[in-house]
C-alpha positions as CSV (number, residue, x, y, z in Angstrom):
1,X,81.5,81.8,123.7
2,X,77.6,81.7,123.1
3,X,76.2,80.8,126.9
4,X,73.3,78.4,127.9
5,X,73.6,78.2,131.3
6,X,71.8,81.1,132.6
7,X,69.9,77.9,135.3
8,X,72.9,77.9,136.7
9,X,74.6,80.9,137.2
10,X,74.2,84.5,134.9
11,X,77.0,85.1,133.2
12,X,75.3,88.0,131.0
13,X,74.5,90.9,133.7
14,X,73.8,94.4,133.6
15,X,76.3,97.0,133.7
16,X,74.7,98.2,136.7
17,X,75.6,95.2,138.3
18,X,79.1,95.7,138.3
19,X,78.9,99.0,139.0
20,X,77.3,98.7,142.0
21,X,79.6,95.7,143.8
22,X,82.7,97.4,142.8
23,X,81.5,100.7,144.4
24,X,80.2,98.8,147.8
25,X,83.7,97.2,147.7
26,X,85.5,100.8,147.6
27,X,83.4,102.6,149.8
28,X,81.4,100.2,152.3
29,X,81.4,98.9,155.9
30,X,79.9,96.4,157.5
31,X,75.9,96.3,157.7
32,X,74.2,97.0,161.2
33,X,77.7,97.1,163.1
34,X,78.4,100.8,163.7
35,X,76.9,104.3,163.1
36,X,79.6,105.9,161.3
37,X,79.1,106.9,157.5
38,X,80.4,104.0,155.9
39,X,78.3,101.4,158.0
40,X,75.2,103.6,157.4
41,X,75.8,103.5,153.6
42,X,75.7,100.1,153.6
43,X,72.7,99.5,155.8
44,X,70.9,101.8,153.3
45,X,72.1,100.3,150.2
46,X,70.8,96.6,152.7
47,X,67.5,98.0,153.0
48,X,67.1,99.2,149.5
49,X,67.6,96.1,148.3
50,X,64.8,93.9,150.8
51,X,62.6,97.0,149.7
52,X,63.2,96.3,146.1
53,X,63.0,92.2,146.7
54,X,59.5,93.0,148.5
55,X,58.3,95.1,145.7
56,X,59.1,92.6,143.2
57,X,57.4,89.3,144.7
58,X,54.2,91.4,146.2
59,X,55.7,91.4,150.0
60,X,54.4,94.8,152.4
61,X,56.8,94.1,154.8
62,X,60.6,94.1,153.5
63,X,61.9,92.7,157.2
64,X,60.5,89.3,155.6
65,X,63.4,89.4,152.9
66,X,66.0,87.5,154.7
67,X,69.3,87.7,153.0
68,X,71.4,84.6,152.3
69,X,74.7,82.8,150.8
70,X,72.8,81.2,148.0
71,X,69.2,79.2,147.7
72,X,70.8,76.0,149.6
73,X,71.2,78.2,152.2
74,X,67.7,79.8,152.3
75,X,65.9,76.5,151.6
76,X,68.1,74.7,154.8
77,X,66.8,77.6,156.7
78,X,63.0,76.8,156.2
79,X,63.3,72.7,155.9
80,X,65.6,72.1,158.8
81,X,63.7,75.4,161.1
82,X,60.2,73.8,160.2
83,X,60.6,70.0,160.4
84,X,59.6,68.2,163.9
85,X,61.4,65.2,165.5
86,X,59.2,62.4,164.2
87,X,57.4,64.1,161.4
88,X,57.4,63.2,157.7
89,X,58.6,65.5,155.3
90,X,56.7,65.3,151.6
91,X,58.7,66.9,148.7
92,X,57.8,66.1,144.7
93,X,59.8,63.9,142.2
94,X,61.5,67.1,140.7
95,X,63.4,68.3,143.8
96,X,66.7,69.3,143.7
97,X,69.7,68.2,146.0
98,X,68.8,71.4,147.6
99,X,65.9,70.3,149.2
100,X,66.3,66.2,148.9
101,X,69.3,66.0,151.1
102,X,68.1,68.5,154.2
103,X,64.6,66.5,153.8
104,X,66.8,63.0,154.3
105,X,68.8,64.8,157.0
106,X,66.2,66.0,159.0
107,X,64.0,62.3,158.9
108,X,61.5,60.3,157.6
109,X,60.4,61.7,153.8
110,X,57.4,60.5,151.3
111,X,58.0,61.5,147.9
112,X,55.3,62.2,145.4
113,X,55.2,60.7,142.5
114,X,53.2,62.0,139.2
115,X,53.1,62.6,135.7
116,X,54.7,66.0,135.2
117,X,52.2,67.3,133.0
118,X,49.0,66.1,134.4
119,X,47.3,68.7,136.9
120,X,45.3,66.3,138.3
121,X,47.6,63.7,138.9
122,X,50.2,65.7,140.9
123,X,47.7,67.6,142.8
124,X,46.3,63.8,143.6
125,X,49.9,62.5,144.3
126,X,50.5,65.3,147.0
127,X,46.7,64.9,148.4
128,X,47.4,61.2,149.0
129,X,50.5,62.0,150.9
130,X,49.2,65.1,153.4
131,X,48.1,63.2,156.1
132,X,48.4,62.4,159.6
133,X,52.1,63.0,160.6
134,X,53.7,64.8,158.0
135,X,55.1,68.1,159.3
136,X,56.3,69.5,156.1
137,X,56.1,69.7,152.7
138,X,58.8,71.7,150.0
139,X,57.8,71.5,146.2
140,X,59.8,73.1,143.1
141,X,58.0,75.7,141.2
142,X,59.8,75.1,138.4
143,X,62.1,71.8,137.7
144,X,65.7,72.8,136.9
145,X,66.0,69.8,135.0
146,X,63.2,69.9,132.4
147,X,61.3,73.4,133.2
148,X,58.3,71.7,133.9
149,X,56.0,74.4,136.0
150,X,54.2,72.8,139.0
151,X,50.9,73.9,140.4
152,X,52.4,74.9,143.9
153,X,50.1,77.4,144.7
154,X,46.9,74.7,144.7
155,X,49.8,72.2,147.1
156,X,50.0,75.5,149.4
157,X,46.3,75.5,149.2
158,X,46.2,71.9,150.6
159,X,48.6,72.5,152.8
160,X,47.5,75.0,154.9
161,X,43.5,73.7,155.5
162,X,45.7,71.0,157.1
163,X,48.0,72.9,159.0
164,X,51.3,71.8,157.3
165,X,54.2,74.3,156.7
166,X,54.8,74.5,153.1
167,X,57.9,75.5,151.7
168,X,58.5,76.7,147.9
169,X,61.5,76.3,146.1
170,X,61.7,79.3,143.3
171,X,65.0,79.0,142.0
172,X,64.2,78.6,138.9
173,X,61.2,80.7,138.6
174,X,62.2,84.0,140.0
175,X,62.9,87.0,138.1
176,X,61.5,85.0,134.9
177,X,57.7,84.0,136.1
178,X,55.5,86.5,137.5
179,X,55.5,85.6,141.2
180,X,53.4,87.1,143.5
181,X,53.9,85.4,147.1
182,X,50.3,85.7,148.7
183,X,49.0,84.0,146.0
184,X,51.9,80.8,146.6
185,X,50.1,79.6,149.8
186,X,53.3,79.5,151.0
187,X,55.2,80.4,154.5
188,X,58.8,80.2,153.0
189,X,59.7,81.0,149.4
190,X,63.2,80.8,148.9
191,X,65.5,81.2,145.7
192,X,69.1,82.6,144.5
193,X,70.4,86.0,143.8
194,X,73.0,84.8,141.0
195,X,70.1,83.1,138.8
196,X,67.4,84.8,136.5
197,X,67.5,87.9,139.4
198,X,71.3,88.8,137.8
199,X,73.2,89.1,141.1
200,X,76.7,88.1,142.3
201,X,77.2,84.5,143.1
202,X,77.4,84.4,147.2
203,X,73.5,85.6,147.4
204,X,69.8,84.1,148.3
205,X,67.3,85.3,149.5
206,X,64.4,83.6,151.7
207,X,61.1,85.4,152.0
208,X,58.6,84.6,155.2
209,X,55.8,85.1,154.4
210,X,53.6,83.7,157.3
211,X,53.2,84.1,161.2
212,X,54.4,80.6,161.7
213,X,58.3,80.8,161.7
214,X,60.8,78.4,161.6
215,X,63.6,77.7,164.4
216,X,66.5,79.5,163.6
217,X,69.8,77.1,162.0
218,X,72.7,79.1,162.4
219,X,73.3,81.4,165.8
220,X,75.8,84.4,166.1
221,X,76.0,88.3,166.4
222,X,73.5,90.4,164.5
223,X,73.9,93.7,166.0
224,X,71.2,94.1,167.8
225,X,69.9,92.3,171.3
226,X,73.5,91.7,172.0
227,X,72.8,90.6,176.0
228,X,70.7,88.0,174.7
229,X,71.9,84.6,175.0
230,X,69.0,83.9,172.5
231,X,68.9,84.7,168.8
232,X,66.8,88.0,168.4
233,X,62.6,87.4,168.0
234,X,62.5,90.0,165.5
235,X,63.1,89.3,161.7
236,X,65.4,89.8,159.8
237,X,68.0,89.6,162.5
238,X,66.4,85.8,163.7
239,X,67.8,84.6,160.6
240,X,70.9,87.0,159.6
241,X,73.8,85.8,162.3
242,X,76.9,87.4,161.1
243,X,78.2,89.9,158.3
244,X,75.9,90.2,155.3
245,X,77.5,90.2,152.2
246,X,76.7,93.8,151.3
247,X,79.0,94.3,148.3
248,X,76.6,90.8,147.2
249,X,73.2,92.5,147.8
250,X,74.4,95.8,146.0
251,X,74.7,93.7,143.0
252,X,71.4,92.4,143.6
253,X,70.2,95.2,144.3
254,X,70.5,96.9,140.5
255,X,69.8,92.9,138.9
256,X,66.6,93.3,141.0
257,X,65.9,96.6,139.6
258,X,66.6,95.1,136.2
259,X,64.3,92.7,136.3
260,X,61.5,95.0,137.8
261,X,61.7,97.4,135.0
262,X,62.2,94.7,132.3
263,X,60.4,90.8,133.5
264,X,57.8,90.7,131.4
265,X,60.2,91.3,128.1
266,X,62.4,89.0,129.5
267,X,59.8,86.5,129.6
268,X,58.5,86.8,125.8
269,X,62.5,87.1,124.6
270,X,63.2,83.5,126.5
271,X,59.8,81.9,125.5
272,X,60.7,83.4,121.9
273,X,63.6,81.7,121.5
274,X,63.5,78.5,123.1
275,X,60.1,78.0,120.8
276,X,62.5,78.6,117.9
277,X,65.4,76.4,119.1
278,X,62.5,73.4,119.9
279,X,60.8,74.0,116.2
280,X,64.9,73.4,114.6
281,X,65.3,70.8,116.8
282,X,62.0,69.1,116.2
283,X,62.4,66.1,113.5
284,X,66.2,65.9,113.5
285,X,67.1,62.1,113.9
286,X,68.4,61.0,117.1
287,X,67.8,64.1,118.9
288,X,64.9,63.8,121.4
289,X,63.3,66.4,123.0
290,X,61.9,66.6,126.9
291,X,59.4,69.3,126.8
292,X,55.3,70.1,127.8
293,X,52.2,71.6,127.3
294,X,53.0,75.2,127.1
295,X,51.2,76.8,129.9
296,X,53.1,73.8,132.1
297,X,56.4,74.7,130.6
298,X,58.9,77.5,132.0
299,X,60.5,79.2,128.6
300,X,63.7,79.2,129.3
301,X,65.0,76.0,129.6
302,X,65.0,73.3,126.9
303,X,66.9,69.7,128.2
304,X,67.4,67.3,125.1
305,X,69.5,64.3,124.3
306,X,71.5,63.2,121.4
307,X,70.9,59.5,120.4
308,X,71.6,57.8,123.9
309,X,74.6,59.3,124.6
310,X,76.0,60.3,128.1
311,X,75.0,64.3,127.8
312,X,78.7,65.5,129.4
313,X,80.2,63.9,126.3
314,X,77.2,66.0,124.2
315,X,78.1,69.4,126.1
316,X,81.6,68.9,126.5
317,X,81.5,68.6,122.1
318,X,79.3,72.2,121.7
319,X,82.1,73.6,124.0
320,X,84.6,72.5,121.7
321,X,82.8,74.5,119.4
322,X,82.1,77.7,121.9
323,X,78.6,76.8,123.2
324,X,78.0,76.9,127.0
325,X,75.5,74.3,128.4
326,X,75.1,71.9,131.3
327,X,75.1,68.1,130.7
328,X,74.4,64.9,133.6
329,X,71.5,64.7,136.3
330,X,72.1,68.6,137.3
331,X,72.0,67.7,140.7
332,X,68.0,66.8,140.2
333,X,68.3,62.9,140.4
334,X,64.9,61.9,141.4
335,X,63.8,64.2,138.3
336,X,65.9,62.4,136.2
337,X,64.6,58.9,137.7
338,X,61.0,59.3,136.8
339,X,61.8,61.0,133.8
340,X,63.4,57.5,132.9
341,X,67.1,59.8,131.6
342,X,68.9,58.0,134.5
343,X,72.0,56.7,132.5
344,X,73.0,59.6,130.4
345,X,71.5,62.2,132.1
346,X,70.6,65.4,129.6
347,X,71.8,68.5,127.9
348,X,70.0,71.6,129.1
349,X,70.0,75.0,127.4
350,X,68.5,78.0,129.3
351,X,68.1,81.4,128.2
352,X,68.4,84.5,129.3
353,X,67.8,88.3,128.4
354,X,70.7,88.9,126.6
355,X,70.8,85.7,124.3
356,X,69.7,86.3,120.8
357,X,68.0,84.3,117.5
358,X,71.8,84.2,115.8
359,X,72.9,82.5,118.6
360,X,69.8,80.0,119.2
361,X,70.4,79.5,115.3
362,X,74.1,78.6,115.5
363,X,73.1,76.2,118.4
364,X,70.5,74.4,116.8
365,X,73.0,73.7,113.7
366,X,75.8,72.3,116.5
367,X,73.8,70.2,117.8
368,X,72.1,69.1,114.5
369,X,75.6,68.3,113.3
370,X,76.6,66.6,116.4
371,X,73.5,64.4,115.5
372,X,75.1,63.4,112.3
373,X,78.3,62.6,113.7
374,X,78.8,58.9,114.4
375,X,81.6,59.6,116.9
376,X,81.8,63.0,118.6
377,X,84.5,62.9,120.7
């Protein structure tokens, strides 16, 4: 199997990886519940880990790395903690379910609408939208449906001179852009562990990065304060009720480290090859192409369609033929909306570090044969 659907989930992870969750699972307690050797282990291997998460995005203070079940979870943390009864919540036209469906649950919500590749006109669509009454705003850095990179760091920008919480959704920019988190503007970036950062499934992380915290979602024991009635004030136990999932964050802990030492290859290997697959796939009939201005375009994610056909009967053919991609609205469908791909959705590939040319080569002749093909399935 070649796979293309590193935006989802890694598949291809360091050894280390493995290594490391298999080790915490033979030899690890429970985080911040006891003293003995065990339990101290893991609260080291814990605290390794928000210290290497820190390092990575430009935090000083690794308490800010609050430890999650996945981005879903981090990003419910932030919109539901920070939104007031009566507000109105602003998100973009790229948001995922993620942060569409706890922006509905929570109340009223604007959406801004723009052309994707015009600075101007999404920085004018959000600046029309933060006014009187709107009590939060959450915006993609990266759309997971068409990689398009949005300017989030000038919507902090706006944000805060009007003293609106701003929320960043970096699931598909961490561990592949170069993200440093005082630069975002942001008081809650939040993303996955099982993504571009090559953890286990069953982690997120969601990193504070202001004074002005949000209320707490989920209550329970966190070792610490335990006559308290209350959640704890200090972070990260405000956010971290019940058992962390240590032999998780070990695995995170060495994709972290992966990343660290490697990012900025890993960039130029995924930018290198989706330029490649985009230049084969360029001027074959019937195949269209849904891709930017380079500098507004994240390099590891190509979505295309195959002369207007539904895009799970386009992936569902290239897995026939051992190719591992992701076809419909993947789970983005106010992206898809204003990108007019409603009806048949799209086939996405996205890279990773361990894909090669050979492979991008053999895609780009699967799907220029399924181009040709009058019926595919």
């Amino acid at each position: 199997m070649y796979y293309f659907d590193s935006a989802a989930t890694s598949f291809y992870r360091p050894y280390s990886v493995r290594v490391a969750v298999n080790d915490a699972i033979a030899r690890l307690a429970g985080y911040g519940r006891s003293g003995h050797t065990s339990a101290a282990a893991a609260a080291e291997r814990v605290y390794l880990c928000r210290k290497s998460v820190a390092e990575l995005f430009g935090m000083s203070n690794p308490e800010r790395v609050i430890f999650c079940n996945n981005a879903t979870h981090a990003l419910n943390i932030a919109i539901r903690g920070f939104s007031r009864k009566n507000g109105v919540g602003v998100i973009s036209c790229f948001e995922h379910n993620a942060v569409s469906r706890p922006a509905y649950a929570c109340g009223r919500v604007a959406v801004a609408e723009f052309d994707p590749y015009n600075e101007d006109s999404i920085l004018s669509s959000f600046k029309g939208l933060l006014a009187s009454g709107v009590s939060l705003c959450v915006c993609t850095m990266v759309s997971n449906a068409f990689g398009n990179i949005l300017p989030v760091s000038e919507i902090g920008a706006m944000c805060k001179k009007r003293g609106v919480p701003f929320v960043v959704d970096a699931s598909q920019a961490a561990g592949t852009l170069d993200i440093d988190v005082k630069k975002l503007n942001a008081d809650a970036v939040c993303m996955p562990g099982h993504k571009a950062l090559l953890g286990p499934t069953g982690t997120g992380i969601l990193l504070l990065t202001s004074d002005m915290l949000p209320a707490p979602i989920m209550f329970g024991g966190t070792g610490s304060m335990s006559q308290s009635r209350d959640m704890p004030d200090v972070l990260p136990d405000r956010y971290e009720a019940g058992t962390l999932n240590v032999a998780g964050i070990c695995g995170l802990l060495e994709g972290v480290r992966f990343v660290r030492q490697n990012r900025e290859g890993i960039f130029k290997h995924e930018a290198l090859l989706c330029k490649e697959l985009r230049a084969m796939l360029t001027g074959i009939p019937r195949v269209k192409l849904y891709y930017g201005p380079e500098q507004m375009q994240c390099p590891g994610l190509l979505s295309f369609g195959v002369d207007g056909r539904p895009s799970e009967e386009i992936v569902q053919a290239l897995a026939d033929e051992g190719f591992a991609l992701r076809g419909g609205l993947h789970c983005a469908p106010l992206a898809h909306k204003r990108m007019g791909t409603t009806e048949n959705g799209t086939a996405r590939v996205s890279f990773c570090y361990a894909n090669t040319l050979y492979q991008t080569v053999k895609l780009a002749e699967a799907i220029e044969k399924l181009a040709n093909q009058k019926n595919m399935i």
